[in-house]
C-alpha positions in Angstrom: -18.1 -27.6 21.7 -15.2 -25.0 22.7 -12.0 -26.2 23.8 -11.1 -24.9 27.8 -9.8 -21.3 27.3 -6.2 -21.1 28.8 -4.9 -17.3 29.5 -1.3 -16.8 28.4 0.7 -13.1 27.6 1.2 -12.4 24.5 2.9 -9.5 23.0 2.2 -7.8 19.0 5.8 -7.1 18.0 5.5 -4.5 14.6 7.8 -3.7 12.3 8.8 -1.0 10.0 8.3 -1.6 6.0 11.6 -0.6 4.1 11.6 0.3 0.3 14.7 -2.3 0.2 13.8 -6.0 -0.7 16.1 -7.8 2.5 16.3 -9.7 5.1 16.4 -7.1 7.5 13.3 -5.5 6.5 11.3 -8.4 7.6 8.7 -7.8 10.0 8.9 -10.1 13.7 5.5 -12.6 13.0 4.3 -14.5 16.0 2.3 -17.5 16.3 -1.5 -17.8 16.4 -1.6 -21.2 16.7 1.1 -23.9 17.0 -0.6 -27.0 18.1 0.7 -30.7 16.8 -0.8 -31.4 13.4 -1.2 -29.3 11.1 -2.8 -26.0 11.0 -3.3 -24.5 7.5 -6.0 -22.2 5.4 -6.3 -19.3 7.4 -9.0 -16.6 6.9 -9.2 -13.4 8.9 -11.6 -10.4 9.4 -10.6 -8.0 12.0 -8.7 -9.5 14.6 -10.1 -13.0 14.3 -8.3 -15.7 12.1 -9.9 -18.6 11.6 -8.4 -21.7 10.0 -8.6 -25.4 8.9 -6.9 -28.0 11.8 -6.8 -31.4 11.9 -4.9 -32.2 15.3 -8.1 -34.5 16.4 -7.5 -36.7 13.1 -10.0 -35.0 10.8 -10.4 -31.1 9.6 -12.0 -28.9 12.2 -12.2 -25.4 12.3 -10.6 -22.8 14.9 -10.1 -19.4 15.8 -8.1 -17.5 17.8 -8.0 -13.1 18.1 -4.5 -12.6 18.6 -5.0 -9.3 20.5 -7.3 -11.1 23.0 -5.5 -14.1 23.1 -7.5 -16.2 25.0 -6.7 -19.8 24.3 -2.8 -19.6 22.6 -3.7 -23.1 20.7 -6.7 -21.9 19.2 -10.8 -22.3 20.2 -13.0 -24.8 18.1 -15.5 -23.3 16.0 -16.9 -26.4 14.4 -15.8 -29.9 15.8 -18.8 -32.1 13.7 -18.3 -35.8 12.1 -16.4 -35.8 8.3 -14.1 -32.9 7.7 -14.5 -29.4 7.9 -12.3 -27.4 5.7 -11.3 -24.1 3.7 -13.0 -21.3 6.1 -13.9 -17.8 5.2 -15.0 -15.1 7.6 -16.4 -11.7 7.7 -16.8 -9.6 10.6 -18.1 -12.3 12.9 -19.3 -15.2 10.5 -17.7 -18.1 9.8 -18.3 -20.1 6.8 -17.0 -23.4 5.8 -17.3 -26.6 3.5 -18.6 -29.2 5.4 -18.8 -33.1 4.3 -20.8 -34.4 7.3 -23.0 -35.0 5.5 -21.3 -37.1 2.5 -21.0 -34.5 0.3 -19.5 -31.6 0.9 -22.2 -28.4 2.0 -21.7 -24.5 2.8 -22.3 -24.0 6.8 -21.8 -20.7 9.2 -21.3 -19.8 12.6 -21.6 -16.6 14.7 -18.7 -15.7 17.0 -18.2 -16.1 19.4 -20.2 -18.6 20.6 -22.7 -19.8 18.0 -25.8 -20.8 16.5 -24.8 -22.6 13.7 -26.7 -23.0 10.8 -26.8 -25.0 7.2 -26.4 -22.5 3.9 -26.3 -24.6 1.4 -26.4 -28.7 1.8 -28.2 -29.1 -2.1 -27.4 -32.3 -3.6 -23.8 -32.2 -5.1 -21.3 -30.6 -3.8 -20.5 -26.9 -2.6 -17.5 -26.1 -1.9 -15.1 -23.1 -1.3 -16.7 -20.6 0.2 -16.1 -16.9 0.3 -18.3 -14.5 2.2 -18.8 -9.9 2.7 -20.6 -8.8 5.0 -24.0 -10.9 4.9 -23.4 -12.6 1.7 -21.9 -15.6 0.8 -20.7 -17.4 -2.5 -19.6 -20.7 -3.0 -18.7 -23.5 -5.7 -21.2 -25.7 -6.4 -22.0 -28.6 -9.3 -25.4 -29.4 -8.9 -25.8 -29.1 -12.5 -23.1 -31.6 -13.8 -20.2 -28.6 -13.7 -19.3 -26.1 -11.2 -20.9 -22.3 -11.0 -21.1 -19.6 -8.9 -24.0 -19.9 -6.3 -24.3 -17.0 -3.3 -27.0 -16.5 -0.3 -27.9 -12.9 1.2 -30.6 -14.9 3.4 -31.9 -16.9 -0.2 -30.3 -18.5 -2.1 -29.1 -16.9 -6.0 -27.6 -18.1 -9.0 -24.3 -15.8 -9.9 -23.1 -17.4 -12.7 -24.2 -20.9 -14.3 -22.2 -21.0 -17.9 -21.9 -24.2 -19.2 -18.0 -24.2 -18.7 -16.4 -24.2 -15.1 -16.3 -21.5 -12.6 -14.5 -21.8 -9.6 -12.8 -20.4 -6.4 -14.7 -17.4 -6.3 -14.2 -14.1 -3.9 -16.2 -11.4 -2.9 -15.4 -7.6 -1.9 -19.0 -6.1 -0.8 -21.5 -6.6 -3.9 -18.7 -7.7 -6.3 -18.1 -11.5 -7.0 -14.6 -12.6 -9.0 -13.9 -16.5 -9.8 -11.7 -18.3 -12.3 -13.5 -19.1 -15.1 -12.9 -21.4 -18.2 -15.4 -20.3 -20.7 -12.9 -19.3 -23.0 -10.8 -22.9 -22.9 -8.2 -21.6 -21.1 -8.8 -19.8 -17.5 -9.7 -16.4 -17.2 -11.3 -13.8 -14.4 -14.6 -12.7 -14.8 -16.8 -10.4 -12.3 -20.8 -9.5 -11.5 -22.3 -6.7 -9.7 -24.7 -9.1 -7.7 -26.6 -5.7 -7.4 -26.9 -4.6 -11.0 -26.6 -8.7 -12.2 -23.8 -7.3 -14.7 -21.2 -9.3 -15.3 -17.7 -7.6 -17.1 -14.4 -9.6 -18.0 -11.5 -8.5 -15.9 -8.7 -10.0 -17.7 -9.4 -12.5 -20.9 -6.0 -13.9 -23.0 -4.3 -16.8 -23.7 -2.2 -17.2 -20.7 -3.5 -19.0 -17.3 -5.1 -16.9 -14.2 -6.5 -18.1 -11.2 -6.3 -17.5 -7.4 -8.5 -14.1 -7.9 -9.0 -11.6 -5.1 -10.8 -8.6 -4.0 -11.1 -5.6 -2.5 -13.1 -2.5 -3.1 -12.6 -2.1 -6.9 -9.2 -4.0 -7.4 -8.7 -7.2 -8.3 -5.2 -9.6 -8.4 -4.6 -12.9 -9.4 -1.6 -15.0 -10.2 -0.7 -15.2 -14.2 1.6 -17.2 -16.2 1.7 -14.9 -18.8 5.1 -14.6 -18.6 6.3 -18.3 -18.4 5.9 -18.6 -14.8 3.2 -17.6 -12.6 3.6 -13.6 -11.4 1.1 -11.6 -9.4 -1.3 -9.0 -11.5 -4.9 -6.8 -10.8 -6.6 -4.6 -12.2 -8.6 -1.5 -10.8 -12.0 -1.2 -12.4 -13.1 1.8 -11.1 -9.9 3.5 -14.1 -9.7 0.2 -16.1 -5.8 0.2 -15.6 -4.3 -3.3 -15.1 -1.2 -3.7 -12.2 1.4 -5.5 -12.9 2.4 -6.1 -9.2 4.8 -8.6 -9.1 7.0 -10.2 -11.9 10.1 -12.3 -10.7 11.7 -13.8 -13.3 12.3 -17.4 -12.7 9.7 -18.1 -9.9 6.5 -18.5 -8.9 4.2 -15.8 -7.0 0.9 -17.4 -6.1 -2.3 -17.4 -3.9 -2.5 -13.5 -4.0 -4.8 -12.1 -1.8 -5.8 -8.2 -0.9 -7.0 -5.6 1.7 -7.6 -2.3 0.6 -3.8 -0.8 -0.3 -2.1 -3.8 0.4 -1.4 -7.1 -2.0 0.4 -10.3 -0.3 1.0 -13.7 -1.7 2.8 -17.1 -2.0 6.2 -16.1 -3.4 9.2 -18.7 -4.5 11.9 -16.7 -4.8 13.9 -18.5 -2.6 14.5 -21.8 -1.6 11.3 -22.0 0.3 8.4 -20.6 -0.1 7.7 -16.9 1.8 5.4 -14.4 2.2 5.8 -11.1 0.6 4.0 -7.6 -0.1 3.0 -4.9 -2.3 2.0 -1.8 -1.6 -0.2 -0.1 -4.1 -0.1 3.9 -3.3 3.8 3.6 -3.6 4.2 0.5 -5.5 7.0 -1.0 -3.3 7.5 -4.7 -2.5 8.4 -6.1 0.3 9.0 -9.3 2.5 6.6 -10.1 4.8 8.3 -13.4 6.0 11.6 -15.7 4.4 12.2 -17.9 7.6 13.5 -21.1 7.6 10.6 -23.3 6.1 7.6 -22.8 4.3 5.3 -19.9 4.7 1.8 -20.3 2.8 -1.3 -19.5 1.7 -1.2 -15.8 3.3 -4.7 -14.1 4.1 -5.3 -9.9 5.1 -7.5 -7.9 6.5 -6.9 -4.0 6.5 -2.8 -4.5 8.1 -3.3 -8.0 9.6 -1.3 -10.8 7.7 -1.5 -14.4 8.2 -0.5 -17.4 6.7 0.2 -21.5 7.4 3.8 -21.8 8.3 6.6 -24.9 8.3 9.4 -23.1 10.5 8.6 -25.9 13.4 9.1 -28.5 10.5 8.3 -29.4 7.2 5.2 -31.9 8.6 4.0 -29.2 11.0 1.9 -26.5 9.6 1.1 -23.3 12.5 -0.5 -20.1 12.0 1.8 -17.1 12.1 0.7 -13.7 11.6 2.1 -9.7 11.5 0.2 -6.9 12.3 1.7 -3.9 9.0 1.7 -0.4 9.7 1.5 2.5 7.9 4.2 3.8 6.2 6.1 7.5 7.7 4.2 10.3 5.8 6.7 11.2 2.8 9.9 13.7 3.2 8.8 16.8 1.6 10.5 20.2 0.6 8.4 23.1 -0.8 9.7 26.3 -2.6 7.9 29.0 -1.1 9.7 32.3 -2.4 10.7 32.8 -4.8 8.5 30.7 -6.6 8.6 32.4 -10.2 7.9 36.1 -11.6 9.9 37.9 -8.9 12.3 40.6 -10.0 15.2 40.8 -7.9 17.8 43.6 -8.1 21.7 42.0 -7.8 23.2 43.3 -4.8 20.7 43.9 -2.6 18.8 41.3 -0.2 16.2 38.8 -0.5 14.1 36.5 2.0 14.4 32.8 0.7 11.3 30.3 2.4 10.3 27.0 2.3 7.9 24.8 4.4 9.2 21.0 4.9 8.0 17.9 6.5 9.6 14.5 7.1 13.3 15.3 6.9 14.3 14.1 10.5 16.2 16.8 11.5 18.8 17.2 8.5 19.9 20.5 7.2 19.0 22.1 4.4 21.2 23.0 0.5 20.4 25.9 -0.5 21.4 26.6 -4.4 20.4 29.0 -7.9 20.5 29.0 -11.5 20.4 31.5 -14.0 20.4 29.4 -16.7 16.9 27.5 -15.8 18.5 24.6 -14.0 21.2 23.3 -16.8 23.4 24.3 -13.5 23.2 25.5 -9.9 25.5 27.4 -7.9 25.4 26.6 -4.3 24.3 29.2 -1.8 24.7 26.9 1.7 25.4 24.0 1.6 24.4 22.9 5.2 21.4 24.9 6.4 19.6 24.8 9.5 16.0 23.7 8.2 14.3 26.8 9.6 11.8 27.9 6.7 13.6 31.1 6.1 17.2 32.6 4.7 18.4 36.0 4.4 19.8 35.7 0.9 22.5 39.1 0.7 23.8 40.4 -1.2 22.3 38.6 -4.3 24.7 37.9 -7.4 25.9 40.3 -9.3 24.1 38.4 -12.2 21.5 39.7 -14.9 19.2 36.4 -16.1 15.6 36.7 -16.3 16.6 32.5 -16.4 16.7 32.4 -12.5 15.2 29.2 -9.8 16.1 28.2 -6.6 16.5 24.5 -5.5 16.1 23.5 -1.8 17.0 19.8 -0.8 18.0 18.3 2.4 22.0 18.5 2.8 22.7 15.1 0.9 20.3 15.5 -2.1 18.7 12.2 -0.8 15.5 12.5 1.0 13.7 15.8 -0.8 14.2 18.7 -3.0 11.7 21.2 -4.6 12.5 24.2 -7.2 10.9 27.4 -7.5 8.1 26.7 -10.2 8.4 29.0 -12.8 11.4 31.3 -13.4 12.2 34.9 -11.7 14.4 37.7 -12.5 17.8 39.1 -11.2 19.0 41.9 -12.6 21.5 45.0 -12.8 20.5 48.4 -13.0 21.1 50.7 -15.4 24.5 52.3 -15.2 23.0 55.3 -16.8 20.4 55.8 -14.2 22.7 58.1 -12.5 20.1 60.2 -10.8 19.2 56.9 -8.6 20.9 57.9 -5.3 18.7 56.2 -3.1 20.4 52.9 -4.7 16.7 50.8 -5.7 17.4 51.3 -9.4 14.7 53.7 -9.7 14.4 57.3 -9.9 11.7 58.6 -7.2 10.8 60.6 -4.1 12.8 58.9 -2.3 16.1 60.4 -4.6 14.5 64.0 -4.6 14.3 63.8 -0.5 18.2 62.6 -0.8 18.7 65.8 -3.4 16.9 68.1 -0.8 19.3 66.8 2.2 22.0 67.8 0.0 20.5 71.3 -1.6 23.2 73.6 -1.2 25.7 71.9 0.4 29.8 71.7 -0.4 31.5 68.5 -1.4 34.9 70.0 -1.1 36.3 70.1 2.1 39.5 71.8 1.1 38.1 75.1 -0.5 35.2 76.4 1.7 34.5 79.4 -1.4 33.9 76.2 -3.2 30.7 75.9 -3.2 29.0 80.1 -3.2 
């Protein structure tokens, strides 16, 4: 059933993710499959992708694991009579709709080499399977509409409303699907444990495409005129709006953990692009030349169905994301707020900082609680400490220091509450010691001096 394996090198290229939206920020993608005919509706879990081909005529499905690239036009999963389309896969399970049997049916495969095995081939049709894990969900019409059917190793109902359901997705024991209930198209949920079902979104505009992971869910909306990419988190209830570009379309959203990607039509073709969720930043995943498709992830894997070989030629392309450099961080160690600091004497300034690459530090104060600073150094070796002496002659209980890198770009941090510097006294003349406080310390200085003559002309001067 498996195509002969043929050994070729193959190098991952990675990329780095910029906060800038450009060209340049792109990642390098490289090919999973480029075979003649088309190659399009990837899946992927892990390393594996899996997809839809039709380079024999009719839909077959392949796989390839482009980190053990072992056959660099892809290895038949499912070669069987009528077509084979739309696969879904979860660890090592594949799961497809199948119509060789006239109607479409819901099959799987183990990788890598098999059994197969029927899920669903019920009168009607099932179609568009999703799967976590050991469970799988489908479309299916056997009652005169579509619902939502799923098998953990029996088959369940998920959700049989007499309006359609369809495309549905599943994230461990939550189901999402498309559903038209309402007369227009919203996203509803179940806990397939609990058999609770919740809305997720419910208004008057259009969603469909939904995704999941974990406790978010995205979709594409048209709430705005054109379609735009949103999700919700239910775990807090807040809704995300993740991508809104104002005259085009973002579509086919789909989601792994922190990261959102989708269809985007920004441009004159079609490209993938991303969203990070921790840090809410967008970026472009891939704006070649051509189309770029129908994008699928799995924790920083990214693939999608791609035209740059030409417009009648869909491959599989794919980028391996990784995490994003920790954050630049400054933090205000001392002082950090209720210090009293007498003017003219000396103080030790610290800071811990992470992140910076090797720029200097700006050092700076206020006595007026940050309406202004005054700079102390402007370009600071980044060494956690500074001798601050003498201190201002100043008197503000009003007082903060700010530490940034040199240009003010990257980080800064302020002391967090407000300290003191002050002048003493004038009156305190008994203070010889110079602290700006009358104590042993003076009386030992009064002892050295018991006695002794301060006029060097007159030595009667003192009896």
């Amino acid at each position: 059933m498996n195509t002969p394996k043929v050994r070729v090198t193959f190098i991952v290229l990675t990329f780095i993710v910029y906060p800038s939206i450009s060209k340049a920020a792109e990642p390098n993608s490289f090919p999973v499959c480029k075979w003649t005919g088309e190659q399009s509706c990837p899946a992927v879990s892990g390393n594996y992708v899996v997809w839809q081909d039709n380079r024999s005529g009719g839909y077959d499905i392949y796989r390839n694991n482009p980190l053990d690239m072992n056959d660099f036009n892809g290895i038949s999963v499912c070669l069987q009579s009528g077509d084979q389309k739309f696969p879904a896969i979860s660890g090592s399970t594949v799961v497809w709709q199948d119509f060789r049997n006239g109607n479409n049916d819901i099959f799987r495969y183990s990788l890598p080499s098999g059994p197969e095995a029927a899920v669903c081939t019920y009168t009607g049709k099932q179609d568009v399977p999703a799967i976590s894990g050991d469970i799988i969900v489908w479309r299916d019409n056997r009652n005169g509409n579509y619902d939502i059917f799923g098998y953990d190793g029996s088959e369940f109902e998920i959700c049989t409303d007499a309006a359609a359901q369809s495309y549905p997705a599943i994230s461990g024991n939550m189901v999402v699907w498309q559903d038209a209930r309402n007369g227009g198209m919203d996203i509803y949920r179940k806990n397939i444990s609990t058999g609770q079902e919740y809305e997720v979104c419910v208004s008057s505009s259009w969603k469909q495409n939904a995704a999941i992971s974990g406790n978010v869910v995205v979709w594409q909306d048209n709430r705005n005129g054109d379609d735009d990419i949103y999700g919700k988190n239910f775990a807090t209830g807040e809704e995300m709006e993740i991508c809104k570009y104002a005259g085009s379309w973002q579509v086919c959203p789909a989601i792994s953990g922190d990261i959102v990607v989708w269809e985007d039509q920004r441009g004159i073709n079609s490209d993938i692009y991303g969203y990070r969720i921790s840090t809410h930043t967008v970026f472009p995943i891939c704006t070649l030349a051509g189309d770029q498709k129908n994008p699928a992830i799995d924790g920083n894997f990214v693939v999608w169905e791609d035209y740059r070989n030409g417009s009648s030629n869909a491959d599989i392309y794919g980028v391996y994301i990784p995490e994003p450099a920790a954050p630049s961080t400054i933090t205000v160690l001392d002082p950090n707020g209720g210090e009293m600091l007498l003017s003219g004497s000396q103080y030790t300034i610290r800071w811990e900082s992470s992140g910076l690459g090797g720029s200097n530090v700006k050092l700076e104060y206020s006595t007026d609680n940050g309406a202004g600073y005054i700079t102390i150094d402007a370009n600071l070796p980044d060494s956690g400490s500074y001798l601050w002496q003498p201190l201002p002659t100043v008197d503000s209980n009003q007082c903060l220091i700010k530490i940034s890198d040199k240009n003010g770009t990257i980080a800064s941090d302020t002391s967090n509450y407000l300290f003191a510097i002050f002048e003493c006294d004038a009156s305190l003349t008994a203070d010889l010691s110079g602290d700006c406080k009358v104590d042993f310390a003076d009386f030992a200085l009064f002892g050295d001096q018991w006695l002794a003559c301060g006029n060097p002309h007159d030595p009667n001067w003192c009896p």
